[in-house]
Z-matrix of the N, CA and C atoms (Angstrom, degrees):
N
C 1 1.443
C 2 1.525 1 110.95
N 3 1.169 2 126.66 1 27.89
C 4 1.278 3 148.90 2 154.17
C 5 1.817 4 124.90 3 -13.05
N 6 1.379 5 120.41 4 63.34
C 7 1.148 6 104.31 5 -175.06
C 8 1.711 7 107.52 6 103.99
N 9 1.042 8 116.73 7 0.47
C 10 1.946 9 120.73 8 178.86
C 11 1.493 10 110.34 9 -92.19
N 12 1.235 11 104.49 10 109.60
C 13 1.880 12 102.85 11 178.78
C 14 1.519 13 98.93 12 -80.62
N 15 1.135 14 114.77 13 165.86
C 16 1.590 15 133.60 14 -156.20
C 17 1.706 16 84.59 15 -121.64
N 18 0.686 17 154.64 16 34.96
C 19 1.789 18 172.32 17 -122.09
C 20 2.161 19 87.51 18 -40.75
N 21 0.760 20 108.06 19 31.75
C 22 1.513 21 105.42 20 163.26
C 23 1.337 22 129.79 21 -73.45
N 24 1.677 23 129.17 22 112.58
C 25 1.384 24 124.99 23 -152.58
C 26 2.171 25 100.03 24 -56.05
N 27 1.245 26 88.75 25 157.59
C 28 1.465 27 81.40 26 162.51
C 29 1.086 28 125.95 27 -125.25
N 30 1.765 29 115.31 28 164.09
C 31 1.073 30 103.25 29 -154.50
C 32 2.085 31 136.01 30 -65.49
N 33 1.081 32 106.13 31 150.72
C 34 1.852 33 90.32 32 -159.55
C 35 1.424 34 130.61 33 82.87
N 36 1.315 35 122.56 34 10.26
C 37 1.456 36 132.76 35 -150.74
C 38 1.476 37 77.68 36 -122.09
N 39 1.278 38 109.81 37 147.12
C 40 2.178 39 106.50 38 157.61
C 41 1.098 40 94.40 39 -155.98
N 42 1.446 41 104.69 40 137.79
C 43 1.275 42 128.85 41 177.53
C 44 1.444 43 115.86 42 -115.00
N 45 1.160 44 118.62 43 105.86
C 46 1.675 45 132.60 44 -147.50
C 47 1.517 46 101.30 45 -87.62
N 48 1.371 47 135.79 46 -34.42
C 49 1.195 48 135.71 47 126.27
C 50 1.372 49 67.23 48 124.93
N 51 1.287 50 114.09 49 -130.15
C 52 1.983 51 137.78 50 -149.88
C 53 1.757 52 101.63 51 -105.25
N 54 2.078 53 99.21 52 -10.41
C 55 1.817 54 95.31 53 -146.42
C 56 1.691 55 88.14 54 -72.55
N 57 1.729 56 133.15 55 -23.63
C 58 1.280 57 111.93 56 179.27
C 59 1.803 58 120.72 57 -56.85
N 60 1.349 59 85.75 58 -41.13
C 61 1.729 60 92.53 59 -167.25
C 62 1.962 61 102.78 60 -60.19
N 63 1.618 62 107.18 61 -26.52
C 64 1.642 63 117.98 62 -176.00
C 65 1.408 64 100.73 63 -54.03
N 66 1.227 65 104.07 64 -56.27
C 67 1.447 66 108.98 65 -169.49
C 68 0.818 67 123.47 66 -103.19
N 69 1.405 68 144.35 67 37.99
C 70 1.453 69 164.16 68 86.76
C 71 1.302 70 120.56 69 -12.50
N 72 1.632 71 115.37 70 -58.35
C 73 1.512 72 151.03 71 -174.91
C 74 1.977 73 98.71 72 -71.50
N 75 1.398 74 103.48 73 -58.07
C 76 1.425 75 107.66 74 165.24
C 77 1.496 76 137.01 75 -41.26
N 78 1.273 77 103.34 76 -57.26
C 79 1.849 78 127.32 77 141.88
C 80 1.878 79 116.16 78 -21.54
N 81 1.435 80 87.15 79 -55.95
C 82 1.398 81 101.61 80 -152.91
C 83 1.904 82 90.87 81 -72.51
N 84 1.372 83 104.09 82 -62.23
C 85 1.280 84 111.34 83 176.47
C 86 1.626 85 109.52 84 -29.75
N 87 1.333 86 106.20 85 -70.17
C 88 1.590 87 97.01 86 -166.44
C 89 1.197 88 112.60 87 -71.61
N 90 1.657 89 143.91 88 -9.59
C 91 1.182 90 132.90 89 135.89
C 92 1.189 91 125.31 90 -16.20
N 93 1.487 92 116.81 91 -89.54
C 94 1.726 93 143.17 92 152.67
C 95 1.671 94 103.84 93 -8.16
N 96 1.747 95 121.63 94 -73.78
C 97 1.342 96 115.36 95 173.05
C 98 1.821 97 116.99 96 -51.14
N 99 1.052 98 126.19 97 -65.04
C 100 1.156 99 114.90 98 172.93
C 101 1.246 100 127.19 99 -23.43
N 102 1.706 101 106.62 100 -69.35
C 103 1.500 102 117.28 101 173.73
C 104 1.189 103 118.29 102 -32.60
N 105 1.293 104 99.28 103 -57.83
C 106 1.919 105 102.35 104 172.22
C 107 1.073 106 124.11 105 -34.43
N 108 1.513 107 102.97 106 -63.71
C 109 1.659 108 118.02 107 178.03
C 110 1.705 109 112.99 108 -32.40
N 111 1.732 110 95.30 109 -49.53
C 112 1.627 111 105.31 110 -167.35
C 113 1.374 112 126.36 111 -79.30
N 114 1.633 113 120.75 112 -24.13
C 115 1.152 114 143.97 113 177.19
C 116 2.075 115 90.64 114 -67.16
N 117 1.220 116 97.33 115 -69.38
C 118 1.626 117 101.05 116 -167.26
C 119 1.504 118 104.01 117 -66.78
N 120 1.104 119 125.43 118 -7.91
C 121 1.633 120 128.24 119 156.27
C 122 1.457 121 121.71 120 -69.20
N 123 0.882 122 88.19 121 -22.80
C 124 1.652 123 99.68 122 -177.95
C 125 1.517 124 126.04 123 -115.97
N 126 1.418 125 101.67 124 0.94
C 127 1.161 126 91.76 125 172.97
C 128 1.881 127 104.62 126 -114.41
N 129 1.263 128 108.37 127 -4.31
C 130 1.397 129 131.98 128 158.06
C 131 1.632 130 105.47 129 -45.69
N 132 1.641 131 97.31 130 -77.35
C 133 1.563 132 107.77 131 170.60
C 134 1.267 133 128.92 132 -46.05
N 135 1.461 134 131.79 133 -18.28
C 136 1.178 135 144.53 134 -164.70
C 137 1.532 136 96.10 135 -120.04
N 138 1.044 137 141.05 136 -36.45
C 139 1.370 138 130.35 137 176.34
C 140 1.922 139 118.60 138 -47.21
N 141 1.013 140 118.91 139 158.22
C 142 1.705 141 115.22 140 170.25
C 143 1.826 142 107.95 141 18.74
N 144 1.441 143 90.26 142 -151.62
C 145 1.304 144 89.67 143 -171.32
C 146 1.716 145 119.60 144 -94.12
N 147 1.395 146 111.01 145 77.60
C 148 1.657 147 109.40 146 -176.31
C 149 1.749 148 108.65 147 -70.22
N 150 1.216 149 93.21 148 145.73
C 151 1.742 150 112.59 149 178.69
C 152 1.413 151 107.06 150 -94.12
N 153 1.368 152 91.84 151 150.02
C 154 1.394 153 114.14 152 -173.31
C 155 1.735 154 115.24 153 -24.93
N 156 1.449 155 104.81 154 -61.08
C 157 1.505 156 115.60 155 -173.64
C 158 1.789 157 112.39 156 -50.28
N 159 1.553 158 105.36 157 -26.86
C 160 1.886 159 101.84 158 -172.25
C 161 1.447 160 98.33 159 -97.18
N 162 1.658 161 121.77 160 -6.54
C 163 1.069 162 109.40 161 -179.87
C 164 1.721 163 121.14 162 -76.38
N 165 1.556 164 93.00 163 -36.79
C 166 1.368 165 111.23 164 -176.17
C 167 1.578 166 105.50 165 -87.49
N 168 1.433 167 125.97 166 -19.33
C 169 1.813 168 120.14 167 149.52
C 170 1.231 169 120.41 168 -68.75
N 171 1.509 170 131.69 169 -11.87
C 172 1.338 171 133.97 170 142.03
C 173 1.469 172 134.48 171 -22.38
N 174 2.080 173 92.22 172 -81.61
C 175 0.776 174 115.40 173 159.54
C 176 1.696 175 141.77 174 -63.24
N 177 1.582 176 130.68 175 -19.27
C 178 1.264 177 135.80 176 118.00
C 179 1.264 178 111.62 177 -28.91
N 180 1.583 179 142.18 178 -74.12
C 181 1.694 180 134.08 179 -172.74
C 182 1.546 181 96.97 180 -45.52
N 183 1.348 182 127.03 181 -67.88
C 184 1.124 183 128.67 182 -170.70
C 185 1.611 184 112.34 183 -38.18
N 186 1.266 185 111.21 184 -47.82
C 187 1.767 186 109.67 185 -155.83
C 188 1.721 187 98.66 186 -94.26
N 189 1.237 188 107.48 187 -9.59
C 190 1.929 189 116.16 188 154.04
C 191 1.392 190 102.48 189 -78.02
N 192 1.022 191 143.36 190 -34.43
C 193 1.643 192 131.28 191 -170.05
C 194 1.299 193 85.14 192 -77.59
N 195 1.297 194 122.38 193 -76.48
C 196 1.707 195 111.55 194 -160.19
C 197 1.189 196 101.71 195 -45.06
N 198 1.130 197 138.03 196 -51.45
C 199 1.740 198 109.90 197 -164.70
C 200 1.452 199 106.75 198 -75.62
N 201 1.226 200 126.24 199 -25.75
C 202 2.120 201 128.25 200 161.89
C 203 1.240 202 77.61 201 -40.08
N 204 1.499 203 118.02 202 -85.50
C 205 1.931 204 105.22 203 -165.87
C 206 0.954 205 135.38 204 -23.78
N 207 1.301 206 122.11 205 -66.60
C 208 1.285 207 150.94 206 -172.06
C 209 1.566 208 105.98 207 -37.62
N 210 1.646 209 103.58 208 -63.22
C 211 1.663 210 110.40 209 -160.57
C 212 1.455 211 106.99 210 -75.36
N 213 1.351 212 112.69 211 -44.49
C 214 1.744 213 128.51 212 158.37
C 215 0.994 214 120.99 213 -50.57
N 216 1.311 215 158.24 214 12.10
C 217 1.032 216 169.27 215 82.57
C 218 1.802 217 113.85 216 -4.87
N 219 2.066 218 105.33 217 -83.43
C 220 0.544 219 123.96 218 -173.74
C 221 1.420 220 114.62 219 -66.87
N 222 1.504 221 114.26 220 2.92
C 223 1.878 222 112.48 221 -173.70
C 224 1.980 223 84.00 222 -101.21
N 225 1.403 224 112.20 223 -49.33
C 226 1.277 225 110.75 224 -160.83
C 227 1.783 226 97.75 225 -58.81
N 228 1.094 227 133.81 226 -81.57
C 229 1.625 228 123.67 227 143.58
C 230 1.527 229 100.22 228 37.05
N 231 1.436 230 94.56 229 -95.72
C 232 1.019 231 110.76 230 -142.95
C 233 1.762 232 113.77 231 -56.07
N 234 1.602 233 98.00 232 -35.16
C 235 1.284 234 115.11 233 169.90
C 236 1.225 235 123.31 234 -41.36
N 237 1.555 236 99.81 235 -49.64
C 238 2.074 237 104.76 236 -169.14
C 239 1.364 238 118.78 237 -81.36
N 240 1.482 239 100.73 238 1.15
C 241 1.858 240 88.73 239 155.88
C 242 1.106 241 108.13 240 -81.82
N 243 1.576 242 106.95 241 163.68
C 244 1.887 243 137.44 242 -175.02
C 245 1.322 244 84.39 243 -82.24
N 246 1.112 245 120.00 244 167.49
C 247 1.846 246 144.72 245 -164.66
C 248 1.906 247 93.70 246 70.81
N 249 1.246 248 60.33 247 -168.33
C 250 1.936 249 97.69 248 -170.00
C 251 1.803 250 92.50 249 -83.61
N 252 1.186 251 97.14 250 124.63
C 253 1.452 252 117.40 251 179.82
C 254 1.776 253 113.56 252 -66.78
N 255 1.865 254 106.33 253 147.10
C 256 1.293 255 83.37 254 -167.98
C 257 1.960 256 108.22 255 -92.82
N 258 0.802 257 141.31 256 177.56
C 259 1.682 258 149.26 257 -133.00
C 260 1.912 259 80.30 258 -119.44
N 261 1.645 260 102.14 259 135.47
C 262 1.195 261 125.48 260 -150.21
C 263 1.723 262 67.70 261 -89.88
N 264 1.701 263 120.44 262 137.34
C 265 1.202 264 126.85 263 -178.27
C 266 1.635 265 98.11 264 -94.97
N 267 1.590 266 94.33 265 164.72
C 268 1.820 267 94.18 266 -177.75
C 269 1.612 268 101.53 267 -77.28
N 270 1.296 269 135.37 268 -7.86
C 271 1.526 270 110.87 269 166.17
C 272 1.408 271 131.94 270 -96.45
N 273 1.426 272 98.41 271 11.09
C 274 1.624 273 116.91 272 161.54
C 275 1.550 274 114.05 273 -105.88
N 276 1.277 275 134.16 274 -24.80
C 277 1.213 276 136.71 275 157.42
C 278 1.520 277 128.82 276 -55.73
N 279 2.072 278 101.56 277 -39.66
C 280 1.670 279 86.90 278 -176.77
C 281 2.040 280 98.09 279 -90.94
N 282 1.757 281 100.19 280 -25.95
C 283 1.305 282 99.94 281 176.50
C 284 1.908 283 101.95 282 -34.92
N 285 1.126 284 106.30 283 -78.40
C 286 1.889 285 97.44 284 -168.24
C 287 1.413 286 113.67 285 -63.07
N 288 1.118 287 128.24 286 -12.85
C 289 1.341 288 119.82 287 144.14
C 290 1.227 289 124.66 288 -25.43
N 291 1.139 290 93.96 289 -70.58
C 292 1.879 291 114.99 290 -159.03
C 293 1.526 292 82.08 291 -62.61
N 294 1.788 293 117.48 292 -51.69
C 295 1.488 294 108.81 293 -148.35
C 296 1.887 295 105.60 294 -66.19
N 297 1.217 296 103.69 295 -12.38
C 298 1.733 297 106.92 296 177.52
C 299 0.973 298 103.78 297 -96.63
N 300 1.358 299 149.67 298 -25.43
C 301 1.421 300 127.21 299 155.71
C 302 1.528 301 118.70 300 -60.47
N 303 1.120 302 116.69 301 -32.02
C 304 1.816 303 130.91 302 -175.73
C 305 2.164 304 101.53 303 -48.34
N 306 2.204 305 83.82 304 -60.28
C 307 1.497 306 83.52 305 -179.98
C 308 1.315 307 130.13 306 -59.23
N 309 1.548 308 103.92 307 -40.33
C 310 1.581 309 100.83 308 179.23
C 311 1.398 310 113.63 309 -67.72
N 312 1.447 311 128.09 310 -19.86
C 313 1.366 312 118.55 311 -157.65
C 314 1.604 313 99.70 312 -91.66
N 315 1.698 314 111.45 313 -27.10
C 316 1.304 315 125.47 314 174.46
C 317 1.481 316 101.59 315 -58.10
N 318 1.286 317 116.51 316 -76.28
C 319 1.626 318 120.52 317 166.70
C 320 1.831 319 116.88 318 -22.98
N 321 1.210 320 112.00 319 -55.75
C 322 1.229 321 115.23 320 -177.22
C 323 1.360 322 117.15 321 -49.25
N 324 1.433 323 98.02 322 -55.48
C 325 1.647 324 108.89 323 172.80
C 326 1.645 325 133.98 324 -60.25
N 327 1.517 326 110.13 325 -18.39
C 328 1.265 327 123.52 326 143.44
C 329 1.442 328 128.18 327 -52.41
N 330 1.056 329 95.96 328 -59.02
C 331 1.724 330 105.33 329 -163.88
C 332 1.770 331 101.33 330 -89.61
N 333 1.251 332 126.81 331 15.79
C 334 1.126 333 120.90 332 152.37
C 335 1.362 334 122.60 333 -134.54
N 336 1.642 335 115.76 334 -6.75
C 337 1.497 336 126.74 335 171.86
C 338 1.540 337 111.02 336 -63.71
């Protein structure tokens, strides 16, 4: 048996498999949803005659998308380097939190202001 690896990872080695490229695609997705949110927020706000309150829930959707942007960006980034990716920190995790509640709640306030 001269030379036959037993294909067993070794130890310290990681093989990240497909899950970077997953969550890359994941990133990307909730980008895409947001945007939506913000485009159709705004064109809500911009339609006929919108009042003050959907203008400025607009602009809330809007300033939640940029930060969705912002951190998604910097996760997708971070992804496409070679090695082992670095671990999404907790002030970029609740940051887009907050920033996806911001959009939807911005959105919300459109589409019912």
């Amino acid at each position: 048996m001269g030379g036959v690896t037993s294909g067993a990872p070794v130890p310290g080695e990681r093989d990240p498999g497909l899950q970077p490229e997953r969550t890359r695609l994941a990133w990307r997705r909730t980008t895409l949803a947001s945007t939506v949110v913000a485009v159709l927020a705004g064109k809500a706000g911009l339609a006929g005659e919108a009042s003050g309150g959907v203008l400025a829930a607009g602009v809330v959707c809007c300033v939640g998308w940029a930060g969705v942007l912002v951190v998604a960006q910097r996760r997708i980034r971070g992804l496409a380097g070679g090695g082992e990716p670095e671990r999404l920190s907790l002030r970029y995790a609740v940051g887009v939190v907050v920033c996806v509640l911001v959009t939807v709640g911005g959105g919300a306030g459109v589409v019912l202001g």
